[in-house]
N, C-alpha and C positions, 0 to 999 in steps of 0.2 A: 568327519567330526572335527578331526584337525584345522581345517579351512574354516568351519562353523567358527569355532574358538576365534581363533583369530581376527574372525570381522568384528566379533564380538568385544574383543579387544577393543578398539577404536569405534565399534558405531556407539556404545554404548554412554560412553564421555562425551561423543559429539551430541547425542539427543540430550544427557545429562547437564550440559554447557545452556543450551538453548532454555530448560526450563528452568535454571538457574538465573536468568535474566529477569525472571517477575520474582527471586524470592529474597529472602534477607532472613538474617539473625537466625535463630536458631534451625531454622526448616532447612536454610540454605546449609547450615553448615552438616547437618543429615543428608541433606541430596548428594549437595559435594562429597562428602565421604563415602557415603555411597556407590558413585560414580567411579572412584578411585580403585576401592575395593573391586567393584565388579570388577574391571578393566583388570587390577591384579592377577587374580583369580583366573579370570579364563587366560590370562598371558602366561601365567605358573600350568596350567591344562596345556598350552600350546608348550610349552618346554617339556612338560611328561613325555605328551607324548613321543614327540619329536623323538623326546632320545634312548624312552622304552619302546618304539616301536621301529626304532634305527633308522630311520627317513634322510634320505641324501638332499634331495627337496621335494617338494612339493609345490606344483603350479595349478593355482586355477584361475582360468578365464571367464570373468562373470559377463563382459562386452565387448563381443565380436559383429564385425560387419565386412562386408565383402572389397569398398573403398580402403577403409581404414586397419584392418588388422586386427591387431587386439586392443582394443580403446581400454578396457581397463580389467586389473585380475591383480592376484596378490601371486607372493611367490614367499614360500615359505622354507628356510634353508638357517645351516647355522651361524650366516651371518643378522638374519634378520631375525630370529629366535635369541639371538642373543642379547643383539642392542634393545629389542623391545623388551626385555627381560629388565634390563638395565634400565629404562625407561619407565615403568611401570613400579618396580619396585622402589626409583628414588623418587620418584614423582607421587607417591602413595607418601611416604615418610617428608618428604616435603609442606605436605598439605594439611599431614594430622599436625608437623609443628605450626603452622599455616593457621590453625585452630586459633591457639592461646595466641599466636606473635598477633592476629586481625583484631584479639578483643579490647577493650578497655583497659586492661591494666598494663597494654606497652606503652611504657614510660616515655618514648621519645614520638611514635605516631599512635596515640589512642583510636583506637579502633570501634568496634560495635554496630552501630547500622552504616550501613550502606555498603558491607563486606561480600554481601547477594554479588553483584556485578564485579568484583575482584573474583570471585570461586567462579563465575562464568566464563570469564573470559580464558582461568588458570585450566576448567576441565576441557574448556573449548581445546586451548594448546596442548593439554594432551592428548586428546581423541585425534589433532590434526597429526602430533608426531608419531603415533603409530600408526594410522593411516599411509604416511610418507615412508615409514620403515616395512610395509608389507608391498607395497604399490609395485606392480610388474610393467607398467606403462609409464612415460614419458606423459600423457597425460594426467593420470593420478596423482604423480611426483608432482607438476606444477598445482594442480588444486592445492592439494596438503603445503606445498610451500607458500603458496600463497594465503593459505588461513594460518597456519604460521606465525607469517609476518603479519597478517590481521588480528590477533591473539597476543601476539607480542607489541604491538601499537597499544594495543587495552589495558596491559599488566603496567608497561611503564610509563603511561601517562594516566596513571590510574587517581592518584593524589591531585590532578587537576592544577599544579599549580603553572606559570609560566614556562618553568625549567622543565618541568615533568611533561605538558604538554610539547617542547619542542624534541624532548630526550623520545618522546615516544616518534614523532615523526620522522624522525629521525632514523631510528629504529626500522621505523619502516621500508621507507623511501630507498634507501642505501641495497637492503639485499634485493628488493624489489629492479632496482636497476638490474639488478644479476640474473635475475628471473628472465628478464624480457632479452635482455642478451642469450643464456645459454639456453630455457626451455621453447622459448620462441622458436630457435635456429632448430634445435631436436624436433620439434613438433613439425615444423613447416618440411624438413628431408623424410620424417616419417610418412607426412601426406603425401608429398611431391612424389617422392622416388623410391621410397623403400614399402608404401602404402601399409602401413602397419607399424604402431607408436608401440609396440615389445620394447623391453629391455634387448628381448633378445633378437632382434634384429640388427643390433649395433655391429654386429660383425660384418653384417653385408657394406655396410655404408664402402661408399668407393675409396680404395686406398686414399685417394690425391683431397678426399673432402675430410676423411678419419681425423686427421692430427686435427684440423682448426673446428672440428666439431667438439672435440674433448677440449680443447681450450674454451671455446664458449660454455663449456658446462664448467669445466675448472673456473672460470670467474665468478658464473653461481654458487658454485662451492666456495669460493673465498671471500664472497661481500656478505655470503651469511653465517661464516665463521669468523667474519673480520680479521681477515689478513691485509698484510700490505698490500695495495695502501687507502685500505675502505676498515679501517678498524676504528677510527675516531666515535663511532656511534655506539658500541660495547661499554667505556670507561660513563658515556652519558647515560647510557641505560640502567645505571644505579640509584636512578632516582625511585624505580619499579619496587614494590615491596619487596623483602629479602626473600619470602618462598618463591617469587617470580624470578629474583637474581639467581638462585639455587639454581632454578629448573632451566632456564633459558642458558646457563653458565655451563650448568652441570651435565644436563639428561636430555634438552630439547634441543632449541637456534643453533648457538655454535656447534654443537656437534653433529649436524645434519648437513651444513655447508660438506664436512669431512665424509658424512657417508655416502653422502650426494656421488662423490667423486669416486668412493670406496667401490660403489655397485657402477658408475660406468665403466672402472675399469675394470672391472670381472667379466664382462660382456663385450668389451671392444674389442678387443685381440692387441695387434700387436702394434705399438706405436714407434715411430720415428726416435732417435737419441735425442735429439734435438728438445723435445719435450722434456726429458728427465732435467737436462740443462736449463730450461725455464722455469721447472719447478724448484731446483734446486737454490736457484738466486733468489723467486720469492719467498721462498721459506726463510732464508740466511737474513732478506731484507726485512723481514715480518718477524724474525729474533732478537733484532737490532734494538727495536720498539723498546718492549720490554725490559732488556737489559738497562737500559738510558733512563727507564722511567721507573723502576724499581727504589731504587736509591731515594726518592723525591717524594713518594707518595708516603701521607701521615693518615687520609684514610683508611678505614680497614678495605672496606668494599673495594676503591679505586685500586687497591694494591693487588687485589682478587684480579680484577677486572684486567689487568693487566696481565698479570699470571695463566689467566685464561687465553688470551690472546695467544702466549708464547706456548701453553699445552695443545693447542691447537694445530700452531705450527711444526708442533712436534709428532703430532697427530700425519701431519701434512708429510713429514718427510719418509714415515713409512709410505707413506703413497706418493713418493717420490722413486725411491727405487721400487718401489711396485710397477708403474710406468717403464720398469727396465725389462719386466718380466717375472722381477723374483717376488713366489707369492706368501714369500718369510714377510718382504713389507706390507704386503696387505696385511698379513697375521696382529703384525706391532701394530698398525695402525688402530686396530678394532681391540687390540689387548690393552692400546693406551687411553681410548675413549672407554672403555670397560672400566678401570681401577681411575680413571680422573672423576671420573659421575658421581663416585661417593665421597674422597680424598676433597673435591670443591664443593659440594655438597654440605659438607664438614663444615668447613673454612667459612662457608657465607650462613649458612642457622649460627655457626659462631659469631660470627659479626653483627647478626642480627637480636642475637643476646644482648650484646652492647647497648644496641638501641633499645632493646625491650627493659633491660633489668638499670643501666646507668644514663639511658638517654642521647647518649652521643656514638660518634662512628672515631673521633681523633685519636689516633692511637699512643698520641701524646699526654691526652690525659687519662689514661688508661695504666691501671697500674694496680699491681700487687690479688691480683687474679688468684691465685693457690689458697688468699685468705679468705678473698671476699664472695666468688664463685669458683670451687673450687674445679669443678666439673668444666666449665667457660675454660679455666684454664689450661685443661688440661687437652680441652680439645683443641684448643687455639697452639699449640704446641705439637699437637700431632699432626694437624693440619696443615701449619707454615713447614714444620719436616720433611712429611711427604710430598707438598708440591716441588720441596726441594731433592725430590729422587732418594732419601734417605730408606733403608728399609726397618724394619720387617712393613713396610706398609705398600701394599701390592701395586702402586703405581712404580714403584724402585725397580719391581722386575719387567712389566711391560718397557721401561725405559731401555731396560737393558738388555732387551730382544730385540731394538732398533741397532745394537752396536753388531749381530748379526748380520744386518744387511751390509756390511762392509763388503762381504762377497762380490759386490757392485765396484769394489775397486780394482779387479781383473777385466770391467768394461771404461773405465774412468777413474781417472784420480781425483775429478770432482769429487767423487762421492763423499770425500771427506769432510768436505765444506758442510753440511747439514746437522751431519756428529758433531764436528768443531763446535757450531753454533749453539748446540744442544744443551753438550756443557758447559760452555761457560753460561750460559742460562741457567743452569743449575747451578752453579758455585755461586752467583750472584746475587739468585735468590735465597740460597742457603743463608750468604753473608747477613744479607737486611731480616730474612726470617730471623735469626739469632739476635738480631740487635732486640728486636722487637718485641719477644721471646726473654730476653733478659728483665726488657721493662715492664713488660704487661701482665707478664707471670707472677716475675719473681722481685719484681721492685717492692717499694714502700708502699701502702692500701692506700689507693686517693680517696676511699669512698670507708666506712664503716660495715655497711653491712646494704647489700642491693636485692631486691625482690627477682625473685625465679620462681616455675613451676615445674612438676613434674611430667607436663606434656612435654616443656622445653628439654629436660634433662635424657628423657626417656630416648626423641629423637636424637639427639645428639651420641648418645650410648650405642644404639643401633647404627647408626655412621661409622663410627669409631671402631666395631666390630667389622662391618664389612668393609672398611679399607683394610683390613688385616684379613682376611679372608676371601676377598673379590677373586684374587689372581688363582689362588686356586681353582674356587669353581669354577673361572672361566675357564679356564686353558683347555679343556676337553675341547669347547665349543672350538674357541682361536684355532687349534688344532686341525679342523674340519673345515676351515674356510678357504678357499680356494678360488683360481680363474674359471670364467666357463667359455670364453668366446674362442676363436681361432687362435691357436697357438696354444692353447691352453695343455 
């Protein structure tokens, strides 16, 4: 039943995507919701169960052959119970605000027909990123990352215009490179040598090919989390509507670069120092980023879009010491993709309020928010806080379960270097959140009085609660996630 649930999870967005293609206006926005819903629903049945019937995991193998192995099967555990939990419920809350931000009265992109093929491509991407979060093969995981990136070319070159067109190519092209380096290399050793594309066959792989195998997937992981130094295609991808920035930012792309990396190193065993050393420069290199460009940015979106980049990397450094062994950094890792999915989730339907109710994104004419949307403000405040690691808002304590992995400096005194960076990433963006925070809040009203809806308010309310909430109910999960391959 369990396994039932879960394909269910994703096939049902992918057929739901597909017949979204011929529809528009109001049937679409019933299919779409729809599709959302289901996918919900049986993903909330795959969490029941899982953890009323105590399940450590569960694998099933749907395509076996005697050459190849196991060509495809899911695996159900509480790493991949979790993240599609996270996935399905922001990606549901995304789309109901998805609703009102695609109609006619968003003041800055009017909307109305032609929104059929935005909800197709949005359920396509979801159907594809729970597909990728259940997938037990090296082949599945390529599919799903490749519709993906297919799905994410659609969302942000959806507006058709020059920029939008090349922002989506962009989009694509970039983790697609990553693709063909890391699942190529996986695919072509599971044929060759290992004759069986499992996850869990990563163990066998021969010592002497293991390290530059996980590096070629690490580079997949990082062109489609945009890290150093393939992240230039993220800050362009703003041209995508704000539920696309949400979900690609928040719940889908970059976070799948992370777990990409997250589920091979569960399965490899045990990797060289030397790795943890490469991880740890590009992480520090890909903190760098942000910091520099923080300061600069008067978009809201671009300032997100940046911030995301650096939560990623932050993401990256528990599976930095995780690559040491210790499986506290896996835990952070999948604790900080958990409490980021809502916290930016937040921050970008807030920004896209902007554009809905004042028409603009400059955060420079933006002002006196507490008078004129009080609600706008208040999330935009709690939003710029929490990316800034402030608590009670539950990304404060995944952050602060990565300072755990110091353990790591009984094998290295590098390990410092990734904490270092971490922080001052937080103080930095604390600093420009408060500037911003000052003006956009609680400055003088540049506007009298701006148009909102209750679809908009409602989503944003729900955000707002479970960034305050997230960390809890994750942490059972975080709790149960663990290595499986040698050495484990």
């Amino acid at each position: 039943m369990i396994g039932l649930l879960a394909s269910m999870a994703y096939v049902v967005p992918l057929i739901g995507g597909l017949i979204l293609f011929k529809l528009d206006e109001r049937k679409a926005d019933a299919v779409m919701l729809a599709s959302f819903i289901s996918a919900l629903i049986a993903q909330l049945g795959v969490a029941y169960l899982f953890l009323t019937e105590h399940h450590e995991m569960v694998h099933v193998s749907y395509i076996t052959t005697e050459r190849f192995g196991e060509a495809y099967g899911i695996i159900i555990d509480p790493m991949s119970v979790l993240i599609g939990t996270v996935v399905a419920v922001a990606g549901f809350i995304f789309m109901f605000y998805g609703v009102e931000y695609m109609s006619e009265r968003n003041v800055g992109h009017p909307g109305g027909k032609g929104r059929g093929l935005f909800y197709a491509w949005m359920t396509l991407f979801e159907g594809a990123t729970l597909g990728f979060i259940y997938s037990s093969t090296f082949l599945g995981l390529l599919i799903f990352f490749e519709l993906m990136g297919l799905a994410c070319w659609g969302v942000v070159s959806y507006y058709n215009t020059p920029k939008a067109r090349r922002a989506g190519f962009k989009a694509f092209i970039i983790p697609n490179v990553g693709a063909m380096i890391g699942f190529y290399t996986a695919v072509g050793i599971g044929i060759t040598q290992l004759h069986d594309l499992s996850l869990f066959s990563l163990s066998n792989v021969d010592p002497s090919v293991k390290p530059w195998l996980f590096i070629a997937l690490l580079l997949a992981g990082y062109t489609k989390s945009a890290q150093f130094p393939t992240y230039s295609w993220i800050p362009d991808a703003m041209e995508a509507p704000t539920p696309a920035s949400a979900f690609l930012h928040g719940a889908a792309m970059v976070e799948m670069g992370v777990y990409l990396v997250a589920r091979v190193l569960q399965f490899i065993g045990d990797l060289p120092i030397w790795v943890f050393y490469f991880m740890a420069i590009m992480v520090s290199l890909t903190l760098l980023i942000p910091i520099l460009n923080y300061p600069v940015q008067k978009d809201a979106k671009r300032l997100l879009a940046y911030s995301t980049v650096a939560e990623a990397a932050i993401m990256f450094s528990g599976l930095t010491f995780a690559a040491l062994g210790l499986d506290i950094g896996l835990k952070a890792a999948m604790f900080q993709l958990t409490t980021h999915a809502f916290i930016k989730g937040l921050g970008f339907l807030t920004a896209g309020t902007f554009t809905y109710s004042l028409g603009m994104l400059d955060l420079r004419k933006i002002s006196g928010l507490k008078d004129v949307l009080p609600i706008n403000g208040f999330s935009w405040a709690v939003a710029l806080l929490g990316l800034a690691g402030l608590p009670p808002m539950g990304i404060a304590f995944s952050k602060a379960e990565l300072l755990t992995d110091l353990v790591a400096l009984k094998t290295t005194p590098l390990a410092w270097l990734p904490i270092i960076m971490v922080l001052t990433d937080s103080g930095v963006f604390l600093w420009v959140g408060m500037k911003w925070i000052g003006r956009n809040v609680f400055g003088k009203p540049s506007v009298e009085k701006a148009p909102t809806h209750w679809i908009i308010n409602v989503s944003l309310i729900a955000l707002i609660i479970l960034t305050l909430v997230s960390a809890i109910l994750a942490y059972p999960l975080v709790e149960e996630i663990t290595f499986y391959g040698v050495g484990a």
